[in-house]
N, C-alpha and C positions, 0 to 999 in steps of 0.2 A: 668336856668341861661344861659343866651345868651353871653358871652364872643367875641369880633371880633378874626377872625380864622388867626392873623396875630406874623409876629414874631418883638418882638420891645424891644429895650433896653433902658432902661432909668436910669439907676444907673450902676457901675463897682459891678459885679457877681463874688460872693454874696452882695449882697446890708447890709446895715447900720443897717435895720430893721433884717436881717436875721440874721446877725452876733451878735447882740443883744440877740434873739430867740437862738441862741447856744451858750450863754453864761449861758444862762439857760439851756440850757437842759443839760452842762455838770454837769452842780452842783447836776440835778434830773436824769438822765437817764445812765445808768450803759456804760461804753467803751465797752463792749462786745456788742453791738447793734448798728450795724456800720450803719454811712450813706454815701452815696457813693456821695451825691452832697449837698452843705453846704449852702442848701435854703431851706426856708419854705414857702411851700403854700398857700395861702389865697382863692383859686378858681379856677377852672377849668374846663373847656367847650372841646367835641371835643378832637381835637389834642392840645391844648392849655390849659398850665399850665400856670399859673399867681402869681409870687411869692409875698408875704409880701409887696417888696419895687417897684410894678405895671411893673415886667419885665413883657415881653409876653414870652413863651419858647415854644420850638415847642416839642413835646414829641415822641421821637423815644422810650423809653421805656413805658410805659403805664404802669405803676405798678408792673415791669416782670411778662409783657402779662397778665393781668390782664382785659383789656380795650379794646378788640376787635370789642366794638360796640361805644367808643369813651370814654371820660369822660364825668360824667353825662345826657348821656345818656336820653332824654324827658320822651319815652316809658319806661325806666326803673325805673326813680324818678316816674312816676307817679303809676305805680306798685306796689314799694314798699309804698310809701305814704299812696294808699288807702288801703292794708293789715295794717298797722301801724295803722289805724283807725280801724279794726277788731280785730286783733288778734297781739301781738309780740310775745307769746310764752305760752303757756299750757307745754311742752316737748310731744312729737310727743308717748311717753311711755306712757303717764297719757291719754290724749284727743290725735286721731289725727287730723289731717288739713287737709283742700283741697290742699292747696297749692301743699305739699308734696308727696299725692297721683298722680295729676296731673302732675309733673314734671316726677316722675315715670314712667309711661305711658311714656310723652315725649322721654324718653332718651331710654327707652326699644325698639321703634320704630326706633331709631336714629341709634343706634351701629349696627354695623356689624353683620350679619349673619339673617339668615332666621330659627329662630328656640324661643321657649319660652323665655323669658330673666324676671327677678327683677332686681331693683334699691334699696339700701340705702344711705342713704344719713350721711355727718359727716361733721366736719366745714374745715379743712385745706389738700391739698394735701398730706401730710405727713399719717396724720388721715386713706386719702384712701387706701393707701399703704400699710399700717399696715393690716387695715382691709381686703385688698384684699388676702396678706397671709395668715391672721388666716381662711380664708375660703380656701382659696386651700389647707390649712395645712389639717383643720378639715375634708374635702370632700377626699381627696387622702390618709389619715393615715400614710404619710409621713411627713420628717422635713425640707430636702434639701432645697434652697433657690439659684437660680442659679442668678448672675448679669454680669454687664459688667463694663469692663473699660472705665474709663468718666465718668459714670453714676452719674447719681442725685436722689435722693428719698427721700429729705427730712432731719428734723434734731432732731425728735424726735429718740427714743432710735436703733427700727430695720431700721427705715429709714435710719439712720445714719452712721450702717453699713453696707448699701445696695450702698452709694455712697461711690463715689469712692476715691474722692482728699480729702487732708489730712489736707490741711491748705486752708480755717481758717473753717471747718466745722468737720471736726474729732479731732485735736489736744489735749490731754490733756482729754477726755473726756470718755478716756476708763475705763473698758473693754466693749467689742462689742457683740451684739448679738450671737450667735453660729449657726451652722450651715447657713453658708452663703459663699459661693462661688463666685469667682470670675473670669472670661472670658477674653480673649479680644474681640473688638468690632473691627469691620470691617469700617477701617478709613480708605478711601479710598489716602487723602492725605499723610498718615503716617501710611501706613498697618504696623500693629503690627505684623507680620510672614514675613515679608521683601516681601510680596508680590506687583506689578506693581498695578495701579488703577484698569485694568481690571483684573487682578488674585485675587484680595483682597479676595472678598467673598468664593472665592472657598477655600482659603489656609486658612480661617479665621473661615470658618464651619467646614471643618475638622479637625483642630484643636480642636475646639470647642464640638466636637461631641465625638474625643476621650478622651477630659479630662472627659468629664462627664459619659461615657461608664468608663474608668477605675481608675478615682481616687472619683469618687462619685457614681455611679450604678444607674442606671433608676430607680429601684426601689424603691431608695430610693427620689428620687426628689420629691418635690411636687408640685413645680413652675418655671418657668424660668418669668423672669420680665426685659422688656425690651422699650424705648424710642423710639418710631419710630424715630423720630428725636432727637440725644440728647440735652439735652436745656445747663443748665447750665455748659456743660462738653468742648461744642464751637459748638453747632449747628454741629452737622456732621452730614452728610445726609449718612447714610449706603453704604456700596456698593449694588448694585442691586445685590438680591436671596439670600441675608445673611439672611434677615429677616422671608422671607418665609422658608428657608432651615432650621432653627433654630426651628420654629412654627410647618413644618413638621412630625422632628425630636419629639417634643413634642407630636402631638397625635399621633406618634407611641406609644410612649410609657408610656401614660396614665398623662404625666407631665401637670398640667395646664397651661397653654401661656399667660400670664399677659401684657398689650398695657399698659404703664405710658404714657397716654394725657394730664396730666395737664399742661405744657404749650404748647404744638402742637395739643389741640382739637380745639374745635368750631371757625371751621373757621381760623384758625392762619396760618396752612399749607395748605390753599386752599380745604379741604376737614371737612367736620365735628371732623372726626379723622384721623392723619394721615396717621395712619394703613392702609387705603382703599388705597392707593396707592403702597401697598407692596403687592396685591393680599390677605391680610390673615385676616379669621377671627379671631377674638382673642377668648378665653375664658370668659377672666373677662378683662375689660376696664374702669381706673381711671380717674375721671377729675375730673377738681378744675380751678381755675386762672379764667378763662372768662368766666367761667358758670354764676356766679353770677352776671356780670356785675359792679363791687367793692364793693359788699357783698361778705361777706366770707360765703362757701357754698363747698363741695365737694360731689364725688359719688362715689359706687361702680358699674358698671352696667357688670351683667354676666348672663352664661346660667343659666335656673331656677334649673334644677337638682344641680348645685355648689351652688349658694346663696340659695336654699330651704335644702342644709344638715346641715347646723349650728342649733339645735335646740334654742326653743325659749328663748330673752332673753340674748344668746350669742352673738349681732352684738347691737349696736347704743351706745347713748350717749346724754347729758342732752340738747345738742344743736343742736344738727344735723338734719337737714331738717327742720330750724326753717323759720314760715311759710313769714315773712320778706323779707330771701334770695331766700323761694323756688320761692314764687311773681316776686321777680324779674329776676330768673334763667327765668321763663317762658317767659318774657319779652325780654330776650335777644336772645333766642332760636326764639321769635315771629320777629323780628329785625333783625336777620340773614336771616332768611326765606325772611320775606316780599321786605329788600332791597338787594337782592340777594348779600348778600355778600362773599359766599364762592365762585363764576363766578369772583365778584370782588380782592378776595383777588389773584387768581390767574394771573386775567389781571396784577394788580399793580404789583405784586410781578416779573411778567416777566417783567416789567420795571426797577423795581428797581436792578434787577439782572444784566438785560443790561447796568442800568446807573455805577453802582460797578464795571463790567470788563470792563468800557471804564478808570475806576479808576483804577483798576489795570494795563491796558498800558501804564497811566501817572506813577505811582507811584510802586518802584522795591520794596517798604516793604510790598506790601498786595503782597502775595504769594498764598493766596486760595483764591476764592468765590465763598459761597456755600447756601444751602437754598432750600425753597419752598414756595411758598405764600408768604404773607406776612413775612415770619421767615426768613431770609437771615444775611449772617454775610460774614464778610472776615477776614483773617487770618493772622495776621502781621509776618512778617519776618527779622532779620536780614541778610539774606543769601538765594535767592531764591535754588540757586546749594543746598547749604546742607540744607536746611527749617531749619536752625538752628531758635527757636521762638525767635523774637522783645523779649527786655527785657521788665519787664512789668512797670518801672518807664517811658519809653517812651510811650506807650500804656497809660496811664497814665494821660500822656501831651496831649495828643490828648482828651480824652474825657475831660480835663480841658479846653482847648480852644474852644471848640466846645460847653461846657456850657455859656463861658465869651461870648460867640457872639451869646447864645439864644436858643441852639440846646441840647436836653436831649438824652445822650446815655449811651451804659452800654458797660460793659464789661464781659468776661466769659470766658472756657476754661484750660481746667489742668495746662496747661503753661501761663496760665492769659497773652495772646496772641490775642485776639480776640475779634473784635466790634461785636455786634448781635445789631441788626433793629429791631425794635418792634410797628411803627406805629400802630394807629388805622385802620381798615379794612375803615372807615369811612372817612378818611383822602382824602383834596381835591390835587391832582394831585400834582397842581403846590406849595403848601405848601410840597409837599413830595419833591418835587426838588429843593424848597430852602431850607431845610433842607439838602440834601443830598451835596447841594453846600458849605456848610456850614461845615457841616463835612470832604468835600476833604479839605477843607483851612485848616484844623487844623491838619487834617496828613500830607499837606505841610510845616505847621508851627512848629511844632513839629519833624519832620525829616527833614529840610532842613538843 
């Protein structure tokens, strides 16, 4: 599907046809299953979403990061395609696939560290998450479960209480997993220990290191599980040596070091994972979001001694590494490589970073900009002196104006404070700067 790569409005957003499409859907689809933009798709190429009533929109969120090698993707339709003519599904328990084996390989190769590694595979990042604890659980004969503040992981039952914010992903939905722990995170813009941007990490680890020496016991830990970059919590990029110092801290003492990459893996933050830019290797490393290329597909990928102690039987599920999505994973992994995108995400992303603090000169309510690669956000403010957070009914206004003139953006953030960019890696230049033109208008417009 060759869609043209431009942005075009042709109806007031939502259009006639869409508002129509959500008159049904409230009749069939439950309020608890929010949509965050009041249009339906009909097609999409690239950076280009094309709704119902023939808008063009330019897609700064991609499916949250789902799309790292664009929408529909050539190399990936035609992947999944010709597996679709072989196989859709035996379960990988009854008969296995190639597919599944080969992806395997692929990612064991991929992840960090110079040592034996296994992959499994399961359908949703949440999935991986889970299953990443019941293996550090099962391999260490501990229960502790160390997280952070901000965090995201997900919304099935332990994921659920592994993130952080309350509304609208915890609310009402308790009681919570047990033994799970919570840190804070080394937010460089809003150090949680009143520490300066350069002190964050130092004041942030040892804190850190003492809650878990004396109100939880090494001994008892089995995991720390942590976001290189956190996604849904507002993109905050760590203070530098929190991460490493934390991971450190871990194989001292026997705890396994858990990397959640489901939205800062392949390719999103400039590196396949974005751990590699924290110096550390992880133990066990989740992904999900852009593996698949818009197949749902996730992974567990860790050292072999941790994924080989769960005996047999103990880890999958009737869908997981179904040979479909494994097809296509392969596909997107072969498309990262061939068109060098993770060289590209980094060029783009140092633009995109550049063209955001020339927005921040203009504009006194983005108070942070922050990021890597392609992953960048900035941080609205009503008070840069005390970062008191933009309310989020303004925050609000902006990604509504910025949809009516063709531009898809999201929002995120504990204080639901915060734009995050999510282009495709694929995205042509000057569509990322009208786009990004496009988005200042509507924080002028909304805060003027």
């Amino acid at each position: 599907m060759d869609i043209p790569q431009e942005r075009k409005v042709v109806t007031e957003i939502p259009g006639p046809r869409s508002r129509e499409w959500f008159a049904r859907r409230a009749a069939a689809v439950p309020q608890g299953v929010a949509n965050i933009h009041p249009i339906v798709t009909a097609r999409a190429s690239g950076a280009i979403i094309e709704d119902v009533d023939g808008n063009r929109l330019i897609d700064f969120a991609t499916g949250i990061a789902v799309l790292n090698v664009g929408h529909t993707s050539p190399a990936v339709v035609s992947a999944a395609r010709r597996q679709l003519e072989l196989d859709t599904h035996t379960c990988f328990h009854v008969t296995a696939n190639e597919p599944y084996i080969a992806l395997a390989e692929r990612l064991n190769a991929l992840a960090p560290g110079a040592f034996p590694k296994r992959t499994m595979f399961a359908n949703s990042g949440a999935e991986a998450v889970e299953n990443a604890i019941k293996i550090a659980r099962y391999a260490t004969k501990r229960t502790g479960v160390v997280t952070f503040d901000h965090a995201f992981h997900g919304r099935t039952l332990l994921a659920m209480s592994l993130t952080a914010k309350v509304m609208p992903y915890k609310q009402g939905f308790g009681p919570f997993a047990p033994e799970v722990y919570r840190l804070p995170f080394a937010y460089p813009y809003r150090c949680p220990t009143g520490g300066t941007e350069q002190t964050c990490a130092e004041s942030c680890l040892a804190y850190a290191i003492d809650e878990m020496h004396k109100h939880i016991g090494e001994e008892n830990i089995a995991c720390v599980i942590l976001e290189p970059i956190q996604g849904e919590g507002g993109f905050i990029v760590p203070a530098p040596e929190f991460v490493k110092g934390i991971a450190d801290y871990c194989a001292e003492h026997g705890i396994v070091f858990i990397a959640d990459e489901i939205q800062s893996g392949m390719g999103r933050a400039g590196r396949w994972f974005a751990i590699e830019d924290e110096g550390v290797v992880p133990d066990i490393v989740t992904s999900a979001k852009s593996l698949g290329g818009g197949l749902p597909i996730s992974a567990v990928t860790g050292r072999a001694e941790l994924m080989d102690a769960v005996h047999p039987g103990g880890l999958g599920g009737t869908y997981g590494g179904n040979p479909v999505a494994a097809a296509a994973a392969l596909a997107v992994l072969d498309q990262i490589e061939s068109e060098g995108l993770l060289e590209r995400s980094r060029t783009l992303g140092a633009h995109l970073l550049e063209r955001l603090r020339e927005m921040q000169r203009r504009h006194e309510v983005i108070g942070d900009v922050r990021g890597r690669g392609m992953m960048t956000a900035i941080e609205l403010v009503a008070d840069r002196g005390t970062k008191e957070p933009l309310d989020p009914a303004t925050g609000t206004r902006i990604v509504q104006e910025a949809l009516r003139n063709g531009v898809v953006v999201l929002k995120a953030g504990t204080y639901d404070n915060v734009i995050r960019l999510l282009p495709p890696l694929t995205i042509d230049e000057g569509l990322l700067d009208e786009g990004l033109e496009v988005l200042e208008l509507a924080i002028a417009t909304a805060t003027g």
